[in-house]
C-alpha positions in Angstrom: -2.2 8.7 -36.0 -2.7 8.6 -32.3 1.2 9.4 -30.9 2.5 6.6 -28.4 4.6 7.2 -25.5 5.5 3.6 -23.5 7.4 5.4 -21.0 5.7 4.6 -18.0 6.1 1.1 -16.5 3.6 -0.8 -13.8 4.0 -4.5 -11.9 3.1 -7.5 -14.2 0.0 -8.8 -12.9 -2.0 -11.7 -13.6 -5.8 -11.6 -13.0 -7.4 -14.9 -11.7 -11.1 -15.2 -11.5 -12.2 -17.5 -8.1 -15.8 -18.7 -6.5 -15.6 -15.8 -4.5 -14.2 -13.0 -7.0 -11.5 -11.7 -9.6 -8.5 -11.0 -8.2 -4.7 -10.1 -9.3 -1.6 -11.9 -8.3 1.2 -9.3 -8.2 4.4 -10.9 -11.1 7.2 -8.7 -10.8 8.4 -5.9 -8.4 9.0 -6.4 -4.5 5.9 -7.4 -4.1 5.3 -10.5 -6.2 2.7 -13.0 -4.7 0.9 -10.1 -3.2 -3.0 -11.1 -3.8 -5.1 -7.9 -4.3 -9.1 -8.0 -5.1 -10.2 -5.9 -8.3 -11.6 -2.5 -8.4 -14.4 -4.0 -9.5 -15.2 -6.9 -7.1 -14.9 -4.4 -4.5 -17.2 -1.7 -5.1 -19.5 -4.5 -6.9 -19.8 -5.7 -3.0 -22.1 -2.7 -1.8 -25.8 -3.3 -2.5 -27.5 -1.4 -5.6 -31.2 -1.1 -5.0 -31.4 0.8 -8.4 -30.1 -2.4 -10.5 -32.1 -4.6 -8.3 -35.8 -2.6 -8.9 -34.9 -2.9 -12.6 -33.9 -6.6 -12.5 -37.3 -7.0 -10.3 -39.3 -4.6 -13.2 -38.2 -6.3 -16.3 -37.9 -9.9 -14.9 -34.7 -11.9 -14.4 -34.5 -13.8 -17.8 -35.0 -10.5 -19.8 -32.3 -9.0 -17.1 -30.3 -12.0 -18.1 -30.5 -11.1 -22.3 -29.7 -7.9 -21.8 -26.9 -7.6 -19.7 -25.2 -10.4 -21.6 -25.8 -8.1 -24.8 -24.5 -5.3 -23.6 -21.5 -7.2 -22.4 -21.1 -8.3 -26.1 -21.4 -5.4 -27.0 -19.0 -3.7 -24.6 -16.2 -6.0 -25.1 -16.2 -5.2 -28.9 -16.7 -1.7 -28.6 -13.7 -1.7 -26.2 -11.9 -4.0 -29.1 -12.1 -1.3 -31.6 -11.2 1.6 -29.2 -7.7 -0.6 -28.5 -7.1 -1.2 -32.4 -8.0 2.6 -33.5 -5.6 4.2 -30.6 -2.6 1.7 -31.2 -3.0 2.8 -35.3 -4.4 -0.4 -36.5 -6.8 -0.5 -39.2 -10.4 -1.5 -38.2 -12.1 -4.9 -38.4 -15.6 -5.3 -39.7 -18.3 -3.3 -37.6 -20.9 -4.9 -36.5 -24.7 -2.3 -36.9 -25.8 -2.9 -33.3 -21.6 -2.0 -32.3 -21.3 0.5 -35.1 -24.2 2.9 -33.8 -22.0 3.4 -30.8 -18.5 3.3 -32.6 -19.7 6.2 -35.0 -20.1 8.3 -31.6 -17.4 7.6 -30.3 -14.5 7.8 -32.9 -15.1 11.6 -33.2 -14.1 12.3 -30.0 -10.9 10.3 -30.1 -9.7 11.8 -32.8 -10.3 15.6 -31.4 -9.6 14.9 -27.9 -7.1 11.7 -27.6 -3.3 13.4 -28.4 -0.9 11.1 -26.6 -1.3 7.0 -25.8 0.7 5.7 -22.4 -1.3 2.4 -21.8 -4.6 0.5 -23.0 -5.4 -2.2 -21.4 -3.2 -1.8 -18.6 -3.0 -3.6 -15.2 -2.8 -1.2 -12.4 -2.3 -2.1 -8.6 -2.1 -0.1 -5.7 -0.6 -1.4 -2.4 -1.4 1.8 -0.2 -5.2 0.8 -0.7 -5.3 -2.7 -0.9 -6.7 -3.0 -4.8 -5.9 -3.9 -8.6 -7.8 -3.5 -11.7 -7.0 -2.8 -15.3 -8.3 0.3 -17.1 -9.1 1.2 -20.6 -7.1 4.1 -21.1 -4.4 6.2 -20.3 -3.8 9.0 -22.2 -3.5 12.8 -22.9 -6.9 14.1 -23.5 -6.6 17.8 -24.7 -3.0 17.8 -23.4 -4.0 17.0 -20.0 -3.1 13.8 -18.5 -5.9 11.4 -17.8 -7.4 8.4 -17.1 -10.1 7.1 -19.5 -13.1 4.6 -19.1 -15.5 3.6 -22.1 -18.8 2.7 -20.9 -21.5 2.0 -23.2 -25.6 2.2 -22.2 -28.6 1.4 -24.0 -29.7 5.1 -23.2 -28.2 8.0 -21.7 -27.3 7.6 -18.0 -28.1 10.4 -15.1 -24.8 11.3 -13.2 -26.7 10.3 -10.0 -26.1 6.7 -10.7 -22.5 6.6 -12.0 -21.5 7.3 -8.7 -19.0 4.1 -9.0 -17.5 5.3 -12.2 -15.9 8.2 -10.5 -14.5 5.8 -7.9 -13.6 3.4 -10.4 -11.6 5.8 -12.1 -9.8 7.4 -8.9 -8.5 4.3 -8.1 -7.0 4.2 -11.3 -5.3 7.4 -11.1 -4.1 6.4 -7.2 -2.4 3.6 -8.9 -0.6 5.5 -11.6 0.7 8.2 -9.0 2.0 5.5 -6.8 4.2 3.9 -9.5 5.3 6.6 -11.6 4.8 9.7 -9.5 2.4 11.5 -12.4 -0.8 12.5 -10.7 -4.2 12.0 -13.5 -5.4 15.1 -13.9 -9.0 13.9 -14.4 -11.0 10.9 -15.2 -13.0 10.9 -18.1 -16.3 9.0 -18.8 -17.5 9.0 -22.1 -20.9 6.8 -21.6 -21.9 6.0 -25.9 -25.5 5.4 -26.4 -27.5 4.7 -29.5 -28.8 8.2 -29.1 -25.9 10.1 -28.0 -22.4 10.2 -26.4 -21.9 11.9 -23.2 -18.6 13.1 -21.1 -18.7 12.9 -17.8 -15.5 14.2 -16.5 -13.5 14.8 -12.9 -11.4 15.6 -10.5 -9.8 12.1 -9.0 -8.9 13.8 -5.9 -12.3 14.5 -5.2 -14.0 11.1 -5.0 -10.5 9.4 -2.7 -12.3 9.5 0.7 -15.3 7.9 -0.8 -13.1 5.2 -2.5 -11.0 4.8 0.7 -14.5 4.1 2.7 -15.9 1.2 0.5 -12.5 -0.3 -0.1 -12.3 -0.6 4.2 -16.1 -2.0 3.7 -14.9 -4.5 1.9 -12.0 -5.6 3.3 -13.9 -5.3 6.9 -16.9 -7.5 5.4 -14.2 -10.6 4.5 -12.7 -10.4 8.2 -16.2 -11.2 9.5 -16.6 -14.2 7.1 -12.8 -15.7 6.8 -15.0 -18.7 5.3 -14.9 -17.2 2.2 -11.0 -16.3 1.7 -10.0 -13.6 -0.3 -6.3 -14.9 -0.4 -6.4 -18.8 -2.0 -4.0 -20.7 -0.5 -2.7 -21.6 -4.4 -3.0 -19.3 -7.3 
């Protein structure tokens, strides 16, 4: 039994999906109406000429199939890791989600000790930027921010850069609305062939985060065409 603690509290936000992005629409607080772009959308903005040479290697239609399988996938992976920590018992595994799932359950139950949020809606005014991540927890006793991610084969650090940003921003956010500074973010990336931990300091990756978030919001002053704020919501 995963123990869980609801004592920390964040805005209400409500995610909208436009033409030109996701974005989050601030609900309760002093700030309600506030309009902020997702973590996601922003750092999604900077070109990836990795992703693109594969997309050009394996051809777009088979690019197509499997991305939207490992979305499938992801989604219900991420579905059992909410039932399991909340004490739930388990659907029905799926193989091609189970192959991952029995990778990943022994690490939640040796590492995961204490549950403050899944699923949770984070925002941060100071930089401009919502999102929702999968996990906040105690891992070992230490309080962190956790991010599933699941691959079709084991990823090299050198292209998870955004994962380490991702997860930063996350931890910015839970500082600025409950004063408790994340430790560390934790990765663990579950493969058919193995599940690894990639695991750091959130401190370390802020300037970094703070750059491509001013890309962003420079590259939309350039082309007001395409408006980040919609005049309705």
């Amino acid at each position: 039994m995963f123990t869980q603690d609801d004592t920390l509290s964040f805005p209400k936000l409500k995610q909208v999906n436009l033409e030109s992005g996701r974005v989050y629409v601030v609900e309760s607080g002093t700030d309600v109406g506030e309009v902020l772009p997702s973590i996601t959308r922003v750092l999604g903005f900077k070109e990836k000429p990795h992703l693109e040479a594969w997309k050009k290697r394996v051809g777009a239609e088979q690019a197509t199939r499997i991305s939207s399988l490992a979305t499938t996938r992801g989604s219900e992976l991420h579905r059992l890791c909410e039932i399991y920590l909340s004490n739930r018992e388990l659907p029905k595994v799926w193989p091609h989600v189970g192959e991952l799932w029995h990778r990943l359950k022994p690490w939640l139950d040796q590492h995961v000790t204490r549950v403050y949020g899944q699923e949770q809606d984070l925002c941060s005014f100071a930089l401009g930027v919502a999102g929702r991540t999968d996990l906040i927890c105690d891992v070992d006793g230490v309080f962190s921010i956790v991010d599933f991610k699941q691959a079709n084969k084991p990823k090299s650090e050198k292209y998870i850069g955004d994962y380490f940003l991702q997860g930063s921003f996350y931890a910015c956010a839970v500082y600025e609305h409950t004063h408790q500074l994340p430790k560390q973010i934790v990765f663990p990336v579950t493969s058919p062939e193995e599940l690894q931990l990639f695991v750091s300091n959130p401190n370390r990756h802020l300037g970094e985060l703070q750059t491509r978030i001013g890309e962003f919001y420079a590259a939309y002053d350039k082309k007001p065409v395409d408006n980040l704020v919609p005049a309705v919501v």
